[in-house]
Gaussian input, Z-matrix of N, CA and C with variables (Angstrom, degrees):
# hf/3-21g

backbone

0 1
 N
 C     1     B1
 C     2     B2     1     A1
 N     3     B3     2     A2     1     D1
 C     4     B4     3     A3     2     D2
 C     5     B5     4     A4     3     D3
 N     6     B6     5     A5     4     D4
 C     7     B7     6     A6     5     D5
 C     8     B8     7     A7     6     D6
 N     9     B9     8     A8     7     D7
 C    10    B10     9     A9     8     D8
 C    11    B11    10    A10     9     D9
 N    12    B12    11    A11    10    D10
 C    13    B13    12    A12    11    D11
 C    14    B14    13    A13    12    D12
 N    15    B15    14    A14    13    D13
 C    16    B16    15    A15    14    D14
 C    17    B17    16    A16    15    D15
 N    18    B18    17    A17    16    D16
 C    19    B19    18    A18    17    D17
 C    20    B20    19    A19    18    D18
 N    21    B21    20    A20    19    D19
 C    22    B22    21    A21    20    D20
 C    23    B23    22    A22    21    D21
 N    24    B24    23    A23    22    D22
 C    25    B25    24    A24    23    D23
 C    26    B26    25    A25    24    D24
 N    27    B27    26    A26    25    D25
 C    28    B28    27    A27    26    D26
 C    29    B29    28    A28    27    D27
 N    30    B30    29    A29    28    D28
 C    31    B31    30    A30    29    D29
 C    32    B32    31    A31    30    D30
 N    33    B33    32    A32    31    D31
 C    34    B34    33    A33    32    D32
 C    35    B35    34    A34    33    D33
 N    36    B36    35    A35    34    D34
 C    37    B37    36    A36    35    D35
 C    38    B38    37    A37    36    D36
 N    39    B39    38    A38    37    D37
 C    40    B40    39    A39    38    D38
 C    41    B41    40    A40    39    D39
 N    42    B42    41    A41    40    D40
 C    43    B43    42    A42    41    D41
 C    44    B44    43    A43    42    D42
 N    45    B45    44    A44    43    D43
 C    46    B46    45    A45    44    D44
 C    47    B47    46    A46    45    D45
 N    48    B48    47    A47    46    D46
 C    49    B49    48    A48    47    D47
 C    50    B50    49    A49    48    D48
 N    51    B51    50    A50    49    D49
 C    52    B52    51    A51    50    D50
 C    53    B53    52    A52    51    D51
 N    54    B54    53    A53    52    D52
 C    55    B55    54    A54    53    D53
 C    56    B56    55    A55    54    D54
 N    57    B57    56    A56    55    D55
 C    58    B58    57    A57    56    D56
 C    59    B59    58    A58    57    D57
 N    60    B60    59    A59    58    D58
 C    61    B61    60    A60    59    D59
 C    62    B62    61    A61    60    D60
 N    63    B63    62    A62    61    D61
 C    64    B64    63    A63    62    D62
 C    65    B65    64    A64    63    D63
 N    66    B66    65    A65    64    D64
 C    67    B67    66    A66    65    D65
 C    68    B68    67    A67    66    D66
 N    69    B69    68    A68    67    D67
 C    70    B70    69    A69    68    D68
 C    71    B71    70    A70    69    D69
 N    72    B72    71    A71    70    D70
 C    73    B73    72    A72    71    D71
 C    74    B74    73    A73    72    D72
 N    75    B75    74    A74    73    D73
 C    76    B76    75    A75    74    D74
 C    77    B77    76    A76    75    D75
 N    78    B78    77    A77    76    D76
 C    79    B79    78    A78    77    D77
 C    80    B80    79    A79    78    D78
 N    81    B81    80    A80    79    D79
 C    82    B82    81    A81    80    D80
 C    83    B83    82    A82    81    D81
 N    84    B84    83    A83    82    D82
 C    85    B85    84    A84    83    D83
 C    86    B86    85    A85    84    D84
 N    87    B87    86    A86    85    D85
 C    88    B88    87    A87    86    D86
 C    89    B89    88    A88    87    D87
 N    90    B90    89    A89    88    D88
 C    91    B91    90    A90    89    D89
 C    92    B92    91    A91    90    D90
 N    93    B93    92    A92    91    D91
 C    94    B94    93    A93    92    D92
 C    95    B95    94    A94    93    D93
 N    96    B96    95    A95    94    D94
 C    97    B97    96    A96    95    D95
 C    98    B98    97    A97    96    D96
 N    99    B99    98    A98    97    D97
 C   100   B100    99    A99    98    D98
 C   101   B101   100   A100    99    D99
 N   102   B102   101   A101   100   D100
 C   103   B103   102   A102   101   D101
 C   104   B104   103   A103   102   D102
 N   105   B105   104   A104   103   D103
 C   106   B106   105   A105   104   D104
 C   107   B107   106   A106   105   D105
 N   108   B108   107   A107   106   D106
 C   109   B109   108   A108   107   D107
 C   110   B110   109   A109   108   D108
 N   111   B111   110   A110   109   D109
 C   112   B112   111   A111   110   D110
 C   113   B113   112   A112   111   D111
 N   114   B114   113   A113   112   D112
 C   115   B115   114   A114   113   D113
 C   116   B116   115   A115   114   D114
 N   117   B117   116   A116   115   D115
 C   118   B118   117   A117   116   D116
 C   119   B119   118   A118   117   D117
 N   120   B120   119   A119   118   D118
 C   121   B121   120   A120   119   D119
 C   122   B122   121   A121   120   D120
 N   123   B123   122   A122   121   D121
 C   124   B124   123   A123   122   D122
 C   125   B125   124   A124   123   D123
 N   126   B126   125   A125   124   D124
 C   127   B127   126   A126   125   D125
 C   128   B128   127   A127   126   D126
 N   129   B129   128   A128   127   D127
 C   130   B130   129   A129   128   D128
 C   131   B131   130   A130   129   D129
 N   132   B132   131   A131   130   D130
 C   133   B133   132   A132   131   D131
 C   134   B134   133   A133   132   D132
 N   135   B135   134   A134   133   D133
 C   136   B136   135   A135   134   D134
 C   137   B137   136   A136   135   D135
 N   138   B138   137   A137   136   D136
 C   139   B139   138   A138   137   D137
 C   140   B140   139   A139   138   D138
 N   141   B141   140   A140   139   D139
 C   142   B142   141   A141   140   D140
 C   143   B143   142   A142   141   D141
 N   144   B144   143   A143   142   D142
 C   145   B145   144   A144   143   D143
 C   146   B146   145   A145   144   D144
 N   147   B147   146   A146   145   D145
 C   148   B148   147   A147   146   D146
 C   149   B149   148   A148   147   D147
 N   150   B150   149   A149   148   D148
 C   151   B151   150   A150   149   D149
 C   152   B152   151   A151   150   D150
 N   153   B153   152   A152   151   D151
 C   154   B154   153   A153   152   D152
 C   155   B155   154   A154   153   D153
 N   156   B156   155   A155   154   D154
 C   157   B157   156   A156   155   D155
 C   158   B158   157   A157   156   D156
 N   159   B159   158   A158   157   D157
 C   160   B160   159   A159   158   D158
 C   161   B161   160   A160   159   D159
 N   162   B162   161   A161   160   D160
 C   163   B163   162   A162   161   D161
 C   164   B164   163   A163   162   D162
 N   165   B165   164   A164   163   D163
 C   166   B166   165   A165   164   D164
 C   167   B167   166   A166   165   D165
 N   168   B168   167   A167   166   D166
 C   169   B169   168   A168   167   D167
 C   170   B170   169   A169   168   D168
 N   171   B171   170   A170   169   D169
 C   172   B172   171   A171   170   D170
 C   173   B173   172   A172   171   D171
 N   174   B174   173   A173   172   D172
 C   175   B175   174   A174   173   D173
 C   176   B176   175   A175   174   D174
 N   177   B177   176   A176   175   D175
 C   178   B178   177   A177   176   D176
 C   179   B179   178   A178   177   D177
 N   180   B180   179   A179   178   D178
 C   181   B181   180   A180   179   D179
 C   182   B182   181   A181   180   D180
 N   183   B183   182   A182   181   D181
 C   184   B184   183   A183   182   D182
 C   185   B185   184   A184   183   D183

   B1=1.4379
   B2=1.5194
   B3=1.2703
   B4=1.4451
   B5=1.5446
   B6=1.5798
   B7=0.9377
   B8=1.2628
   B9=0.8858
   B10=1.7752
   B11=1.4965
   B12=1.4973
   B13=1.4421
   B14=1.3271
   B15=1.7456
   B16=1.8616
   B17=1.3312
   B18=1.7207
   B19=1.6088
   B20=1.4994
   B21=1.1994
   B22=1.6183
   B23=1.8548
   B24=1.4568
   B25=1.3054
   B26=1.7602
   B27=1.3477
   B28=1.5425
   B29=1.2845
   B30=1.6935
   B31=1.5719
   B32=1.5393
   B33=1.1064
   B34=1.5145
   B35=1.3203
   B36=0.8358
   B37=1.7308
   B38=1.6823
   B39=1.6489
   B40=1.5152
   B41=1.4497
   B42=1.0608
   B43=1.8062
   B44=1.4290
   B45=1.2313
   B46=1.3479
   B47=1.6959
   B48=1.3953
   B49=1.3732
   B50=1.5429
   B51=1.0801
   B52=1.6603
   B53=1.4720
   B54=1.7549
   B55=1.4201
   B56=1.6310
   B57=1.1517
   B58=1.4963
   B59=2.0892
   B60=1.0554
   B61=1.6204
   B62=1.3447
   B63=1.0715
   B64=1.6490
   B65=1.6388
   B66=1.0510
   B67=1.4663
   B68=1.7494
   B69=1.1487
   B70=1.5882
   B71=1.5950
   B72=1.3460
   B73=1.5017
   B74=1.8594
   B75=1.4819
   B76=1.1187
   B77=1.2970
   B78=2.0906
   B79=1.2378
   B80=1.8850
   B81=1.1989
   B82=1.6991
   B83=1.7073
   B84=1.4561
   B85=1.3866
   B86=2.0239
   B87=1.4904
   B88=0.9843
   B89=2.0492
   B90=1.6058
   B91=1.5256
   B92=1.2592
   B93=1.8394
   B94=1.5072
   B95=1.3493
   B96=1.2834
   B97=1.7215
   B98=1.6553
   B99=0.6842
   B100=1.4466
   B101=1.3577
   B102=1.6165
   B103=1.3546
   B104=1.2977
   B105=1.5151
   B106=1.3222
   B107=1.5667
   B108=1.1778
   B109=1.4755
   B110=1.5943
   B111=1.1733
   B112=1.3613
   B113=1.6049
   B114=1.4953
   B115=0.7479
   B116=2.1622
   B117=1.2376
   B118=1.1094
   B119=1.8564
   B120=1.4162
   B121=1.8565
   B122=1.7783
   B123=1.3033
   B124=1.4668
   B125=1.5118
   B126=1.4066
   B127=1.7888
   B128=1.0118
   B129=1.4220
   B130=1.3983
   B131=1.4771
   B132=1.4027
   B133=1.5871
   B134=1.3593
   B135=1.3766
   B136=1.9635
   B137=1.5100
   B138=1.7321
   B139=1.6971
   B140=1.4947
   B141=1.0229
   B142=1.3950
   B143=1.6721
   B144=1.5319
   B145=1.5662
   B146=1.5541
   B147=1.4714
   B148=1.6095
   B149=1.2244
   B150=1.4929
   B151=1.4639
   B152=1.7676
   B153=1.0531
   B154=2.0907
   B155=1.6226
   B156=1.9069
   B157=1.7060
   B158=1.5263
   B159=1.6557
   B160=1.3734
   B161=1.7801
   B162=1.6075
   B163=1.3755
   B164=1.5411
   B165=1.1749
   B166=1.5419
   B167=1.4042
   B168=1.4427
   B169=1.6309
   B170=1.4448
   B171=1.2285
   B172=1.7050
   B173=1.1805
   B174=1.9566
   B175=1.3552
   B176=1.6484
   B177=1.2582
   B178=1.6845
   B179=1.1270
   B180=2.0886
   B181=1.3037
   B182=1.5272
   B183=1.2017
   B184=1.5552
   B185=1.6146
   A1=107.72
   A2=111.85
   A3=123.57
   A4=122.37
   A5=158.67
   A6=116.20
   A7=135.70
   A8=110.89
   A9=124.49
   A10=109.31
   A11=104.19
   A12=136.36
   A13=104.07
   A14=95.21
   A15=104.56
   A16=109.33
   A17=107.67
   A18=110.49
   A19=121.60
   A20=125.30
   A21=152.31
   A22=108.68
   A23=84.81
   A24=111.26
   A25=111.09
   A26=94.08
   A27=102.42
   A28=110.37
   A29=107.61
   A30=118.36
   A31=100.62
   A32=127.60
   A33=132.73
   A34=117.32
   A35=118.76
   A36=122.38
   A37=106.30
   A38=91.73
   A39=111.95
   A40=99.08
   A41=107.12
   A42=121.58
   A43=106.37
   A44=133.93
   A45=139.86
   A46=107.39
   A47=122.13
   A48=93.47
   A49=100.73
   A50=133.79
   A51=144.03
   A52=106.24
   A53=109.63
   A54=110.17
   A55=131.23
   A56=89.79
   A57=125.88
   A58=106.33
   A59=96.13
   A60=112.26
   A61=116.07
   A62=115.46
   A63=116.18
   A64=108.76
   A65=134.80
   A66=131.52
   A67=98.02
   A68=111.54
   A69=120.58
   A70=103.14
   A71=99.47
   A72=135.14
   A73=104.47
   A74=115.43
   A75=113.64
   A76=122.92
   A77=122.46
   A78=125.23
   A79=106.83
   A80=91.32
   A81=98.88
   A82=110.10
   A83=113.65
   A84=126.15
   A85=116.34
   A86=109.95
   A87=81.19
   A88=126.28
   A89=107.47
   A90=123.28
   A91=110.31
   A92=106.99
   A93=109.83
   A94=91.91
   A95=126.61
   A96=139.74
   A97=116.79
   A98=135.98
   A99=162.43
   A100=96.69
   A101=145.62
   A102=131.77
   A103=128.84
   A104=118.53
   A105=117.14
   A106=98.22
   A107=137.15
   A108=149.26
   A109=106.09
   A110=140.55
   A111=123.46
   A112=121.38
   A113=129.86
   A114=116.30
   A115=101.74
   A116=89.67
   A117=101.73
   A118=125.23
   A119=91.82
   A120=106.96
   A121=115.97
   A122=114.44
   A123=101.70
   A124=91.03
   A125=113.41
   A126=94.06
   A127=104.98
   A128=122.29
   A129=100.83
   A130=125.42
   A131=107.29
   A132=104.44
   A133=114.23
   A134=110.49
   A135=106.06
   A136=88.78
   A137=113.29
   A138=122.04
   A139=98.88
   A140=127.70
   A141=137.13
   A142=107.28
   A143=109.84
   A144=103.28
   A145=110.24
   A146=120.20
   A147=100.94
   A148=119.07
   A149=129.97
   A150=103.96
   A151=108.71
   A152=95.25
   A153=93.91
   A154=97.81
   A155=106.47
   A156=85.30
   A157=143.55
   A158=91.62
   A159=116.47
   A160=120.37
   A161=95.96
   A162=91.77
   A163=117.61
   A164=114.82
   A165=108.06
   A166=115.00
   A167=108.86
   A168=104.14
   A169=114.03
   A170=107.23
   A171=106.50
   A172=127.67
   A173=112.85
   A174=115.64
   A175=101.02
   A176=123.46
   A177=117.95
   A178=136.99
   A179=105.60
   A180=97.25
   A181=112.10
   A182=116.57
   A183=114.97
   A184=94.04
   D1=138.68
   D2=-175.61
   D3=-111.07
   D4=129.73
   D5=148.03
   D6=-73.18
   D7=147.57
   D8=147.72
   D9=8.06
   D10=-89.65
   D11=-166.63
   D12=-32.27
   D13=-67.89
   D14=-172.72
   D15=-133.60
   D16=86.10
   D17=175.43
   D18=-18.86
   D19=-39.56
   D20=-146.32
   D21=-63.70
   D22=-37.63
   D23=-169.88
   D24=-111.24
   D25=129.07
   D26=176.63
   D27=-145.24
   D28=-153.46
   D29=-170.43
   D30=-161.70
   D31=124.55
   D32=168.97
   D33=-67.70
   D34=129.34
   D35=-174.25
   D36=-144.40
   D37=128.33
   D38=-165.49
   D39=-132.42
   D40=166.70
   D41=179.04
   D42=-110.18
   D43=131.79
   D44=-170.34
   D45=-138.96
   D46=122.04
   D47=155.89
   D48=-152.95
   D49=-153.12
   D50=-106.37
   D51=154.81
   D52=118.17
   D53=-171.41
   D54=6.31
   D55=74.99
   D56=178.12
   D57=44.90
   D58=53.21
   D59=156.94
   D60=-122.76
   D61=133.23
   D62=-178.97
   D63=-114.31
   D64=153.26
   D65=-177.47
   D66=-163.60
   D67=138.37
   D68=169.41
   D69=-90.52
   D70=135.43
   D71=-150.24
   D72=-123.18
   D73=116.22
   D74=162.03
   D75=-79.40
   D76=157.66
   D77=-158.69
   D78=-61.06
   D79=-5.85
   D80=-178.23
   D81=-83.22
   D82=-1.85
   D83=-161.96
   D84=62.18
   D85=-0.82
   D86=170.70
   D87=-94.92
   D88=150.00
   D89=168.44
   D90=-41.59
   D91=118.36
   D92=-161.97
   D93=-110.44
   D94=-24.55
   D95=-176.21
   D96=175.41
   D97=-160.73
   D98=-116.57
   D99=-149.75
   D100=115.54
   D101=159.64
   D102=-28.97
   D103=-35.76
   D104=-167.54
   D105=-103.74
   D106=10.31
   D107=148.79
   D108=-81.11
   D109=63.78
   D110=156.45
   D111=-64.59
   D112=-16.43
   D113=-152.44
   D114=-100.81
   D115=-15.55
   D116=171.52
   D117=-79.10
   D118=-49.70
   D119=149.47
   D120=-47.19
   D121=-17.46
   D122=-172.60
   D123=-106.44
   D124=-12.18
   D125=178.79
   D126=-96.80
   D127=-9.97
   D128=168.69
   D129=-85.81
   D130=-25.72
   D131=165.88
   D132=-52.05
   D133=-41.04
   D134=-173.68
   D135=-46.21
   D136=-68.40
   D137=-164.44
   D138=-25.69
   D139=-76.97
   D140=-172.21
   D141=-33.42
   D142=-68.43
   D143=-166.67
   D144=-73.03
   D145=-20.20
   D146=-161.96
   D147=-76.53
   D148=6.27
   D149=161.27
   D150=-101.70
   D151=-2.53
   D152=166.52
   D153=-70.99
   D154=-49.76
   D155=-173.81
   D156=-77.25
   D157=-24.42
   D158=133.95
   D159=-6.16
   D160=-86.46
   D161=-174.40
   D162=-78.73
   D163=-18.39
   D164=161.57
   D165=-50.57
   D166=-65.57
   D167=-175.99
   D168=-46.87
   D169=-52.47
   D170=-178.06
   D171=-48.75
   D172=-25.45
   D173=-179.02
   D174=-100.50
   D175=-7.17
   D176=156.05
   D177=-73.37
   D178=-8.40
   D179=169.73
   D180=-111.96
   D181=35.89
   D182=-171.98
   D183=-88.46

């Protein structure tokens, strides 16, 4: 997953599960949600990238 903002920057996202639970898994291994929660898995990826994109943007507008 990429943002928007700054292609450059992303997050690996994999599906993992364990006696028949599945959950999408960041490259850090940690449980981002529940498979059938994507929408919660995608806020947490933002959580994850916005202070990397954060400081990208900030150093693109100097």
């Amino acid at each position: 997953m990429f943002s928007d903002a700054v292609t450059v920057i992303g997050e690996s996202v994999t599906i993992a599960g364990k006696y028949g639970i599945w959950w999408y898994q960041a490259s850090t291994g940690e449980r981002l949600a529940l498979c059938d929660d994507t929408e919660t898995a995608a806020d947490e990826v933002s959580a994850i990238l916005t202070p990397w994109v954060s400081m990208a943007l900030a150093y693109r507008t100097r």
